[in-house]
KOLBA-754371 format. One record per residue: residue in three letters; x, y, z of N, C-alpha, C in turn; residue number from 1. Coordinates in pm, whole numbers, plus 50000, padded with zeros to 5 digits. Example, Ala and Ser with C-alpha at 12.3 -4.5 7.8 and 13.67 -1.06 7.14 Angstrom:
KOLBA-754371
SITE, res, n_px, n_py, n_pz, ca_px, ca_py, ca_pz, c_px, c_py, c_pz, n
SITE, Ala, 51319, 49431, 50780, 51230, 49550, 50780, 51320, 49670, 50780, 1
SITE, Ser, 51285, 49775, 50708, 51367, 49894, 50714, 51290, 50003, 50787, 2
END
This chain:
KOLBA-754371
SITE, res, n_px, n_py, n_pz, ca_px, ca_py, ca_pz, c_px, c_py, c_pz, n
SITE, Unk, 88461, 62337, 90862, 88536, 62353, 90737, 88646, 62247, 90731, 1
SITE, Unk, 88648, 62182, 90668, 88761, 62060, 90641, 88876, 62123, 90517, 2
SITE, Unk, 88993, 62127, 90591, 89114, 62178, 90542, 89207, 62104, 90553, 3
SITE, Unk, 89301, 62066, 90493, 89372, 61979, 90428, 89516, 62003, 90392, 4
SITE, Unk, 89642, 61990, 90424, 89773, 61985, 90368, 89714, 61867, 90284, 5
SITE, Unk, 89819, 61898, 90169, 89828, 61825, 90052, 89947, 61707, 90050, 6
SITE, Unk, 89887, 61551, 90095, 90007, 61467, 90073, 89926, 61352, 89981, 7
SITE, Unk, 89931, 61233, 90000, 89902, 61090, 89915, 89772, 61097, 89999, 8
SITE, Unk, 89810, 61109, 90108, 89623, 61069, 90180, 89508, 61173, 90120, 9
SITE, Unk, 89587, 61269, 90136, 89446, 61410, 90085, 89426, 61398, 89938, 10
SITE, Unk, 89526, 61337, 89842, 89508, 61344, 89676, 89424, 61207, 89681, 11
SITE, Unk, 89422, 61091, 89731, 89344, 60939, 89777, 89206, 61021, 89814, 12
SITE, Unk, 89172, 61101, 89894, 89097, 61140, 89931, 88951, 61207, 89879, 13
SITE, Unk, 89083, 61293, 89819, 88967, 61403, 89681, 88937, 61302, 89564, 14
SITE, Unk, 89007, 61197, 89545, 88973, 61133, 89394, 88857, 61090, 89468, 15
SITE, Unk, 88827, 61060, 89601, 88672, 60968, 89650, 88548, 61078, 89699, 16
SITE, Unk, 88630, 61196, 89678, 88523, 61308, 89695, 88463, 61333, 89591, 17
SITE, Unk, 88520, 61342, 89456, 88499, 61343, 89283, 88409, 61246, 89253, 18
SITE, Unk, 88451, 61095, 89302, 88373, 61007, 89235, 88204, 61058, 89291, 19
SITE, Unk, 88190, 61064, 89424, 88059, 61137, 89486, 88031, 61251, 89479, 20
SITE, Unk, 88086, 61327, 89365, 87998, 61463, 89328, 88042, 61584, 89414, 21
SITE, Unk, 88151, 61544, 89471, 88239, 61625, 89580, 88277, 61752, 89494, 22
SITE, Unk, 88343, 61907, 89573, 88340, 62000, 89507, 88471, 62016, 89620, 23
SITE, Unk, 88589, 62100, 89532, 88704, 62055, 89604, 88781, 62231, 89590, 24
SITE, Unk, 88849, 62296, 89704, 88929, 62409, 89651, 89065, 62347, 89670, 25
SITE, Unk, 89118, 62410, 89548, 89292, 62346, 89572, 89348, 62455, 89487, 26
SITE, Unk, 89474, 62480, 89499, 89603, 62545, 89444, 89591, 62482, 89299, 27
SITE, Unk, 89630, 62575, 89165, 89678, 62531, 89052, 89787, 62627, 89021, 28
SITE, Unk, 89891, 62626, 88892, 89961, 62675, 88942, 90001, 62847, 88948, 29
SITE, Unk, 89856, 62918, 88912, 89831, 63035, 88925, 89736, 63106, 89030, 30
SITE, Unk, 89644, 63004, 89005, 89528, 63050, 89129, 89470, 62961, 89232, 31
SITE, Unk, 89425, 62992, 89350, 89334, 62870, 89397, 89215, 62898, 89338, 32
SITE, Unk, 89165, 62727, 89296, 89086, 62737, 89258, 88979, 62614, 89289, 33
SITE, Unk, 88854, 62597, 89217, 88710, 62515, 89303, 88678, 62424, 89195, 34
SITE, Unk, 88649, 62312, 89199, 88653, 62206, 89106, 88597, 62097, 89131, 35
SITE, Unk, 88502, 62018, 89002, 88424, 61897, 89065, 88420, 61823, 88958, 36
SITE, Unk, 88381, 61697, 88916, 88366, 61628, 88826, 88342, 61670, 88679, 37
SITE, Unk, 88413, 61683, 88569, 88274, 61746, 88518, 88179, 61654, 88414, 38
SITE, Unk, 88136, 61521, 88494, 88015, 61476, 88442, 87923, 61502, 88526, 39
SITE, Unk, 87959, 61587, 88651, 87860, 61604, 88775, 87784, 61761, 88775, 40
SITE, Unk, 87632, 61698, 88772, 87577, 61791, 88734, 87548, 61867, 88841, 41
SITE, Unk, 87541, 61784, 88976, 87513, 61822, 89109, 87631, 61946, 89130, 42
SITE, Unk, 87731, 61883, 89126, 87857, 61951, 89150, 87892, 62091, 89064, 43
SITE, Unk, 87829, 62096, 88965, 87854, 62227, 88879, 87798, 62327, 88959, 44
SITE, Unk, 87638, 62278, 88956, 87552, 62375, 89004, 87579, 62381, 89150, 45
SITE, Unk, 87650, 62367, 89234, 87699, 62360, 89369, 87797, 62503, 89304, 46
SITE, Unk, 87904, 62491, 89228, 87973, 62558, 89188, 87924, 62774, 89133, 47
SITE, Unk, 87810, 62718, 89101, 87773, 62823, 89074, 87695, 62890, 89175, 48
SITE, Unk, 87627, 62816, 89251, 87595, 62835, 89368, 87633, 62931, 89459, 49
SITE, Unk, 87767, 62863, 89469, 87824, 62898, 89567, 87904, 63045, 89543, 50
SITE, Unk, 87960, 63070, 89451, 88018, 63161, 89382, 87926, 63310, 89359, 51
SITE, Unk, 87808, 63236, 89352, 87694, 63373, 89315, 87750, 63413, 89181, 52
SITE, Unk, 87709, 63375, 89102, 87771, 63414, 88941, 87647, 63447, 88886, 53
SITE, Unk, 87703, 63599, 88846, 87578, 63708, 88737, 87650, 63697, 88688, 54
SITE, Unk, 87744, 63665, 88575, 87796, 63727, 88448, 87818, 63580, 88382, 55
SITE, Unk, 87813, 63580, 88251, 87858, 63484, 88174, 87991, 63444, 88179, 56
SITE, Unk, 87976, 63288, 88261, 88135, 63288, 88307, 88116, 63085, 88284, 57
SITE, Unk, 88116, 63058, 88170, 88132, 62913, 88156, 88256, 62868, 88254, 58
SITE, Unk, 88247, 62714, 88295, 88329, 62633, 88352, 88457, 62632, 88275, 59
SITE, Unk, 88568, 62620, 88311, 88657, 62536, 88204, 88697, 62425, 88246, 60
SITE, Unk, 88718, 62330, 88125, 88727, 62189, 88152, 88898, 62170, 88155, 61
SITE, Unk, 88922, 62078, 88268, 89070, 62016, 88314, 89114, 61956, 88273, 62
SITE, Unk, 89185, 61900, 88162, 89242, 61765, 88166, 89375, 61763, 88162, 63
SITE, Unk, 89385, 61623, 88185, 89532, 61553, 88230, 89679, 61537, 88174, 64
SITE, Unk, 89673, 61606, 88002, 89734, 61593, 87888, 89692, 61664, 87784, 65
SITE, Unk, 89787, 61754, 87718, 89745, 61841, 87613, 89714, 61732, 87497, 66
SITE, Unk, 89753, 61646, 87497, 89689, 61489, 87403, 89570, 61443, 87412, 67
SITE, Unk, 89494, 61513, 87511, 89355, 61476, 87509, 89260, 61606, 87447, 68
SITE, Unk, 89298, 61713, 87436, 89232, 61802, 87390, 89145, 61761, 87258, 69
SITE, Unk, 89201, 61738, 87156, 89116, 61678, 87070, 88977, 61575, 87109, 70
SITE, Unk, 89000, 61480, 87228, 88867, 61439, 87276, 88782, 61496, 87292, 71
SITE, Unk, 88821, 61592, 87339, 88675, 61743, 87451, 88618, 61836, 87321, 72
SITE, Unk, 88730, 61882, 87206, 88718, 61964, 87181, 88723, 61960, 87020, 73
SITE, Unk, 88645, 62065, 86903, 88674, 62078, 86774, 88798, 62090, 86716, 74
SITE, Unk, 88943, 62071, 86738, 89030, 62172, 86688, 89080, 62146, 86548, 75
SITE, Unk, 89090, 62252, 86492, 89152, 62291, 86351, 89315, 62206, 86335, 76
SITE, Unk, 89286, 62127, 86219, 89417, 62069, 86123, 89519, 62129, 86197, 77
SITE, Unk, 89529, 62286, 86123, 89633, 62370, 86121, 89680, 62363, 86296, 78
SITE, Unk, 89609, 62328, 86392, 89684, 62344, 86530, 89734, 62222, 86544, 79
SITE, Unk, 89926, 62205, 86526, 89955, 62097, 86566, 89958, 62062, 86724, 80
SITE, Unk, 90016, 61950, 86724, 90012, 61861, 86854, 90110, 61924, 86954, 81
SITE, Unk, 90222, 62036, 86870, 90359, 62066, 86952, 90291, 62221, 86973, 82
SITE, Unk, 90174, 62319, 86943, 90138, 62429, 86954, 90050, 62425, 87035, 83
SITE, Unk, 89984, 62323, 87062, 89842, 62267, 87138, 89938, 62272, 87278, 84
SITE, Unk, 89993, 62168, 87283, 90097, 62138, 87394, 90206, 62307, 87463, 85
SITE, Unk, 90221, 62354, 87373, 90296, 62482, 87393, 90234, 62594, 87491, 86
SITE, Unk, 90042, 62582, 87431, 89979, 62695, 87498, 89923, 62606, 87617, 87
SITE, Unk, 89868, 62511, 87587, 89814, 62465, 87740, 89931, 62423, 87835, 88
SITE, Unk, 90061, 62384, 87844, 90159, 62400, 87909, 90210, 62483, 87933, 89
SITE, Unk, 90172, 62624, 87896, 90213, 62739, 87903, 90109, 62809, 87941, 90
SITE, Unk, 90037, 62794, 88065, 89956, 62831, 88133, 89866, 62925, 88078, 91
SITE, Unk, 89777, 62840, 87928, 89691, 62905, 87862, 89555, 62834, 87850, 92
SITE, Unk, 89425, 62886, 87890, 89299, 62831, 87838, 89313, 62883, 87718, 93
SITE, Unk, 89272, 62744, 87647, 89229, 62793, 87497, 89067, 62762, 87427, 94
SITE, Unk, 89019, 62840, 87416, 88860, 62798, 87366, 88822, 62763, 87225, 95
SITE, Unk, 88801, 62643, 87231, 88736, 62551, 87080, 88632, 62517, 87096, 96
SITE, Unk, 88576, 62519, 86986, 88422, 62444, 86965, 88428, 62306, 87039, 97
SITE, Unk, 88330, 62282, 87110, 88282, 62132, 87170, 88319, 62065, 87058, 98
SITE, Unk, 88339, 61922, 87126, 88318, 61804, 87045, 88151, 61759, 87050, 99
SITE, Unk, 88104, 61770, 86952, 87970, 61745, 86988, 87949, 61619, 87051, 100
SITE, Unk, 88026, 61482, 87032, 88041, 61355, 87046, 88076, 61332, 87238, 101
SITE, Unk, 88114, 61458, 87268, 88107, 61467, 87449, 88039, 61539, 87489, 102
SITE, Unk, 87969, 61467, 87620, 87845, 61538, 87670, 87886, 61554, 87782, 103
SITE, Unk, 87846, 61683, 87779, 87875, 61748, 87953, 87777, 61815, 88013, 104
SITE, Unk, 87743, 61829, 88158, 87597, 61900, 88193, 87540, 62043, 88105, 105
SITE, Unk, 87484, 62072, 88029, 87486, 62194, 88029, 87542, 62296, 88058, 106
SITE, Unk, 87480, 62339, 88186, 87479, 62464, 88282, 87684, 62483, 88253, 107
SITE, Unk, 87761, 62355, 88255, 87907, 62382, 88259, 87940, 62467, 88152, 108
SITE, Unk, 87917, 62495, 88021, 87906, 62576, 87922, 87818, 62724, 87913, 109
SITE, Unk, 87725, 62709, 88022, 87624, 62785, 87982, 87592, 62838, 87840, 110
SITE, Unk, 87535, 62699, 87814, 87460, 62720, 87656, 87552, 62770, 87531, 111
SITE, Unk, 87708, 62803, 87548, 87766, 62815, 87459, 87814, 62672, 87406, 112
SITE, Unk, 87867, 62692, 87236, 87863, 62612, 87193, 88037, 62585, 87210, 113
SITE, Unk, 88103, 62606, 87263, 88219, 62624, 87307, 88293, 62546, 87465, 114
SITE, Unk, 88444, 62558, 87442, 88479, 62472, 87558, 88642, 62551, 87604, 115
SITE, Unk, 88624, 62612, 87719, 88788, 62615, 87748, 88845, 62495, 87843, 116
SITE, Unk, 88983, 62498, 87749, 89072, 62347, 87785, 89175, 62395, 87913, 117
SITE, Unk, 89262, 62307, 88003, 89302, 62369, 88099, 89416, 62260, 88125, 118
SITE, Unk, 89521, 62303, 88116, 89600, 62153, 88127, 89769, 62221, 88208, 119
SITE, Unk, 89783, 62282, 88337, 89913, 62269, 88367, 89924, 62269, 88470, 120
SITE, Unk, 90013, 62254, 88489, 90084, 62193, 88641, 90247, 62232, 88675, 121
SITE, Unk, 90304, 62164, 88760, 90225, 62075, 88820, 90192, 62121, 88961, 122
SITE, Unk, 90067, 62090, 89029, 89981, 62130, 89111, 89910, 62058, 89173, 123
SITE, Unk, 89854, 62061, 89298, 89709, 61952, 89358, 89598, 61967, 89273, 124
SITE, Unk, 89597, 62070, 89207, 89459, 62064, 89132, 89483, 61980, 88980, 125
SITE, Unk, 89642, 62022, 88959, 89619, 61931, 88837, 89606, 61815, 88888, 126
SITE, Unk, 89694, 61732, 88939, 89753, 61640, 88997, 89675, 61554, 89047, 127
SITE, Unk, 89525, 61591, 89109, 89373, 61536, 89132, 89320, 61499, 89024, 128
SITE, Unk, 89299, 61597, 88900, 89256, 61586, 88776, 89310, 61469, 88693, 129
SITE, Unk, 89454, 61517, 88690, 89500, 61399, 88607, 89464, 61249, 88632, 130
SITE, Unk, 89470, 61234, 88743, 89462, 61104, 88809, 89303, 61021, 88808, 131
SITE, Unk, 89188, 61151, 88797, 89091, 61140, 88813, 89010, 61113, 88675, 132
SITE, Unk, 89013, 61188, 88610, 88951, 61248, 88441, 88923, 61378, 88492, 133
SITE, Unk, 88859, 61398, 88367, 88780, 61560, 88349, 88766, 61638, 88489, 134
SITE, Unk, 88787, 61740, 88483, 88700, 61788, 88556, 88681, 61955, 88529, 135
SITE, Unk, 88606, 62015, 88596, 88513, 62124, 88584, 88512, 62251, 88663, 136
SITE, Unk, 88599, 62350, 88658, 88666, 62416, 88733, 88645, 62589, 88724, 137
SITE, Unk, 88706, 62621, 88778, 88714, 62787, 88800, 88774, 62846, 88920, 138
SITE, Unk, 88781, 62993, 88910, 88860, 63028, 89000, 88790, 63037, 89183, 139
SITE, Unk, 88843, 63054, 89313, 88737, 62988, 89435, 88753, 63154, 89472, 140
SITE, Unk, 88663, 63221, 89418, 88615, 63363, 89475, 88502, 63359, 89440, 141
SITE, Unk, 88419, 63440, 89518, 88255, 63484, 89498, 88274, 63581, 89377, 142
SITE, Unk, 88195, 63529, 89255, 88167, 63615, 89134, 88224, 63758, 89145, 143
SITE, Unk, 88305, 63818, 89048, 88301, 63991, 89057, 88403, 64051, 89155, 144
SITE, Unk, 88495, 63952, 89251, 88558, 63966, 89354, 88725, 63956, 89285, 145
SITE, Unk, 88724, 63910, 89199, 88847, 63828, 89199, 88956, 63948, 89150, 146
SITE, Unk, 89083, 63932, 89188, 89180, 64056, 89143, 89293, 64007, 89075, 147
SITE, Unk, 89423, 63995, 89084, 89544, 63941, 89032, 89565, 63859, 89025, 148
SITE, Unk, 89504, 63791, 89148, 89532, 63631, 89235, 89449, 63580, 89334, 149
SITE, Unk, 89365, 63496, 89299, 89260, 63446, 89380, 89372, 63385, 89518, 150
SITE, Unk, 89427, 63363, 89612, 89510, 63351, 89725, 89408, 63262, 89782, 151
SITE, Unk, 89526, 63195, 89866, 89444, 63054, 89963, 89361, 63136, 90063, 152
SITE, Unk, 89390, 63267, 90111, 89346, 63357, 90224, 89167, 63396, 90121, 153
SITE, Unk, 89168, 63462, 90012, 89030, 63428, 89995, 88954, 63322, 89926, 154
SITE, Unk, 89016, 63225, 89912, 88959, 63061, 89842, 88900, 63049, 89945, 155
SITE, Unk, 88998, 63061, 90068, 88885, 62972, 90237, 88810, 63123, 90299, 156
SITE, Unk, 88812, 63212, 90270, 88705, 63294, 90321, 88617, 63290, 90220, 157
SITE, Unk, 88597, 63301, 90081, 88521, 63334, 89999, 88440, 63166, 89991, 158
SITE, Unk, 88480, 63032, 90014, 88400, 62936, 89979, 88431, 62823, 90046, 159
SITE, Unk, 88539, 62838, 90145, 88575, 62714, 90170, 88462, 62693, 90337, 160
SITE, Unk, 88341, 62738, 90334, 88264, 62686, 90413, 88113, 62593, 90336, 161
SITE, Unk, 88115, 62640, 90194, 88090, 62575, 90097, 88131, 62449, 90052, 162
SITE, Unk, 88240, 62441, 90028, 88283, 62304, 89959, 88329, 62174, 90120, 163
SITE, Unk, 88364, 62046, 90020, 88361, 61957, 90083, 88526, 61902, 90107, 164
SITE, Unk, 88588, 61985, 90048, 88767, 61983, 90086, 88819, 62085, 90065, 165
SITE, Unk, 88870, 62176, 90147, 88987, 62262, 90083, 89143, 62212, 90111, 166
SITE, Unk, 89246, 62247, 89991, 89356, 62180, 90013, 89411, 62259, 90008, 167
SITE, Unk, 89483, 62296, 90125, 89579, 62414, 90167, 89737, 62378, 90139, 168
SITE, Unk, 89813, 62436, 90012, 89957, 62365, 89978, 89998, 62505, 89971, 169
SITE, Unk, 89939, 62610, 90049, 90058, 62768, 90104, 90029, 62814, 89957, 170
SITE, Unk, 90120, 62947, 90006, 90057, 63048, 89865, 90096, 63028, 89759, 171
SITE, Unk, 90016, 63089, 89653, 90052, 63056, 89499, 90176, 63141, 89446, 172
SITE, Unk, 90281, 63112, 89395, 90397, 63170, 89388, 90386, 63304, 89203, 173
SITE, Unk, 90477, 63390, 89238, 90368, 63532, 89146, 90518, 63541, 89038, 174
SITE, Unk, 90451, 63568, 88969, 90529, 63573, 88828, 90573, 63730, 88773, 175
SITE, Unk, 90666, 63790, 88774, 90707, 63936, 88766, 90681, 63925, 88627, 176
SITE, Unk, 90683, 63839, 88547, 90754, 63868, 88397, 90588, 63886, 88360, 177
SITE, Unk, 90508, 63794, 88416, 90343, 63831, 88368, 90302, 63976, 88403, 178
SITE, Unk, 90297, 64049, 88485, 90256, 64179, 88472, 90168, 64144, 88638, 179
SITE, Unk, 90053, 64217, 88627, 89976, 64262, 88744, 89855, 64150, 88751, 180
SITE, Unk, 89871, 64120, 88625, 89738, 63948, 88667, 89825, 63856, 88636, 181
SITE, Unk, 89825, 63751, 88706, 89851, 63672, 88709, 89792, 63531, 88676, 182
SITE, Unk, 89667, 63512, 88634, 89585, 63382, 88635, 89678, 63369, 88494, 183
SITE, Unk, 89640, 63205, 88443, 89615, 63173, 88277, 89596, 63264, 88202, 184
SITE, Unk, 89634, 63293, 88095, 89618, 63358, 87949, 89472, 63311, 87909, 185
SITE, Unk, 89389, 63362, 87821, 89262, 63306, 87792, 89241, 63352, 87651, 186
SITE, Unk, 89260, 63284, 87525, 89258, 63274, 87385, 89121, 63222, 87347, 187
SITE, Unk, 89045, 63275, 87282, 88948, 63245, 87216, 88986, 63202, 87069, 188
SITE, Unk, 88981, 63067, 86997, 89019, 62999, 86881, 88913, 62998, 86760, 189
SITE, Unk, 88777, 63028, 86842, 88655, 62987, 86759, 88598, 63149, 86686, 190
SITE, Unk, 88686, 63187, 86672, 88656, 63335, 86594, 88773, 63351, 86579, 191
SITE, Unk, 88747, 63414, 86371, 88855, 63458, 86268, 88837, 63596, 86266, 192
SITE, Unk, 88957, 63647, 86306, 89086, 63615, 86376, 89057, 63544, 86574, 193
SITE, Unk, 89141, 63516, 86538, 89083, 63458, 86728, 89123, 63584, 86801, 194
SITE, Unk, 89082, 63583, 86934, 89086, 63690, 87029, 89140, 63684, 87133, 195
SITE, Unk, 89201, 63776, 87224, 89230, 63748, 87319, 89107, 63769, 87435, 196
SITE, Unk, 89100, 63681, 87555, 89003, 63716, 87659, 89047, 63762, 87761, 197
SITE, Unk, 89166, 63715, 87768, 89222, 63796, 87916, 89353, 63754, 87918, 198
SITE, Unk, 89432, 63893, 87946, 89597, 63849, 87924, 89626, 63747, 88061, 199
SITE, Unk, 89754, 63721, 88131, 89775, 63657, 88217, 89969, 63575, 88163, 200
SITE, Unk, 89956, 63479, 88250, 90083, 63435, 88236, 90164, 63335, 88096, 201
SITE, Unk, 90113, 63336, 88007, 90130, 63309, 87870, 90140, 63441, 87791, 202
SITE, Unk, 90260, 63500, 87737, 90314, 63599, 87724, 90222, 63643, 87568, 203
SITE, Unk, 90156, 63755, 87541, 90084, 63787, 87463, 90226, 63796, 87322, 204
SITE, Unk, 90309, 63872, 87308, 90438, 63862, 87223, 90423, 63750, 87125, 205
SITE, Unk, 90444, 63634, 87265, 90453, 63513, 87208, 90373, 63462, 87132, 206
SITE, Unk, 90185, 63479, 87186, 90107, 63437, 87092, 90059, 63517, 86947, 207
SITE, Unk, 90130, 63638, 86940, 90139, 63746, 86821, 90237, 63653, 86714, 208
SITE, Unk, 90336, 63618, 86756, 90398, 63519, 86670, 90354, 63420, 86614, 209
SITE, Unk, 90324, 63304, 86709, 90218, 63167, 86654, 90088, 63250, 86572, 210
SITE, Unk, 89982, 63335, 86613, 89878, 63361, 86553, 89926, 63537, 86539, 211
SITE, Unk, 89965, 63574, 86423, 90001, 63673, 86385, 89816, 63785, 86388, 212
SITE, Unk, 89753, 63694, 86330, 89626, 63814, 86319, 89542, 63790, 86459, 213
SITE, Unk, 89614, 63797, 86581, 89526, 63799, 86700, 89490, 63890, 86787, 214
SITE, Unk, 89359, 63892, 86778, 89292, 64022, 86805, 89314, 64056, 86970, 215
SITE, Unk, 89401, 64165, 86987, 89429, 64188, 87154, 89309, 64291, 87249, 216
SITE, Unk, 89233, 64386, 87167, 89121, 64443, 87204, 89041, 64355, 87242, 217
SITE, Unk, 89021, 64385, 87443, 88949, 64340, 87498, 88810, 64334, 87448, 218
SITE, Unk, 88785, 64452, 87423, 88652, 64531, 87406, 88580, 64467, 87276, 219
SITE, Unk, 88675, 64434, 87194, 88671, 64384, 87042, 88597, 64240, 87058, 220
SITE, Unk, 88636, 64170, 87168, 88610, 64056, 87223, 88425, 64042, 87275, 221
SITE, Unk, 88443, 64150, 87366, 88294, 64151, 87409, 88218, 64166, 87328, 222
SITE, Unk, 88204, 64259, 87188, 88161, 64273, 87111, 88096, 64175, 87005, 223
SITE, Unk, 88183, 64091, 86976, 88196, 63948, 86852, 88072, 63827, 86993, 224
SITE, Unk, 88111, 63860, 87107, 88079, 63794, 87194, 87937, 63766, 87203, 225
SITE, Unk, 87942, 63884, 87213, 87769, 63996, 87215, 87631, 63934, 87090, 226
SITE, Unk, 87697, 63928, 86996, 87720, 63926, 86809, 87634, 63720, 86867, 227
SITE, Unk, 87713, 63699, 86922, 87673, 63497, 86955, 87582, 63488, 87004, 228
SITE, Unk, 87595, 63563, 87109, 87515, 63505, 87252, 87414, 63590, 87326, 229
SITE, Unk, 87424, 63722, 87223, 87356, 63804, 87302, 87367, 63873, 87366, 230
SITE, Unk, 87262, 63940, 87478, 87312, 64025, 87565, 87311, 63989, 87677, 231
SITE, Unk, 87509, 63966, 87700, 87565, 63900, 87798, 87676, 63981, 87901, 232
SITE, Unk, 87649, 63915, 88033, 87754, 64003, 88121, 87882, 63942, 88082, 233
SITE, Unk, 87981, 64038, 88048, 88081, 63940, 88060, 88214, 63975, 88172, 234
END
């Protein structure tokens, strides 16, 4: 198992593990989490692999700047540049329609026509990303396992005999004001009214304000979900 403190040599390191399709666990700044290129198709499906994933659980894509979102992704007029920036700096995936004009492996979407964006820091996982481009990520627990806080203690039991770096930068620090989960907030954009997918550390209050008609029923979610894609685990 190759384990890693996080300095200039280990971030030098992972950018040459990325370019070769490398699959990496590192700290972000909620969860540890498992991450690979995401033009690498090898590397996704390593990802899923490894994880054992039954449920419909698309990749979300990393990038380096809430200024790039518009590259990856469809977004609506009405979302300015200072609201875009607000939720993905505010430790929120937000899900928009693909840009059809970027191509990414498949399997990273699983066949939805959709993309969650992922942009904060600062962290080794951002901090790889940024430096790197895109990349293609999720949380480093075996499917169905995961609880408040994926922890460096099960990133390296649950996968780090799997992957090709783990970067050990000590535990992920826990947020009282978020409640009992702790990952990212997860907003679904591509359904009127948009939805919530999973509360987390982007304060729900807050996004009742910006998007007044946002649907907080989990259940409401699976449903509309269901309605797309079928009959899906979610």
């Amino acid at each position: 198992m190759n384990i890693r403190t996080y300095d200039e040599e280990t971030h030098n390191y992972a950018l040459e593990l990325l370019k070769a399709d490398g699959v990496i666990v590192a700290p972000s700044v909620t969860n540890y989490g498992v991450f690979c290129s995401a033009t690498s198709a090898s590397g996704i499906a390593r990802i899923f692999k490894m994880k054992e994933r039954t449920k419909f659980g698309p990749l979300t894509l990393g990038i380096g700047d809430p200024n790039e979102a518009r590259t990856y992704a469809d977004i609506p007029a009405e979302f300015t540049d200072e609201i875009i920036s607000e939720l993905l700096l505010g430790m929120t995936t937000t899900i928009f329609f693909k840009n059809s004009e970027v191509l990414f492996p498949e399997q990273m979407t699983m066949g939805a026509p959709t993309v969650g964006l992922f942009c904060h820091g600062m962290s080794p996982m951002y901090e790889i990303g940024r430096d790197f481009g895109p990349i293609a990520l999720t949380s480093s627990n075996i499917s169905g396992t995961g609880g408040h806080q994926v922890t460096r203690e099960q990133a390296i039991n649950d996968l780090g005999q799997h992957v090709d770096l783990v970067i050990d930068d000590g535990p992920i620090g826990w947020d009282d004001a978020a409640g009992t989960f702790q990952s990212n907030t997860v907003v679904d954009f591509t359904f009127n009214p948009p939805h919530l997918v999973r509360p987390g550390r982007f304060p729900i209050e807050r996004l009742k304000i910006l998007f007044p008609t946002l649907v907080t029923d989990l259940n409401a979610y699976k449903e509309v979900m269901a309605l797309r894609m079928g009959d899906i685990k979610l």
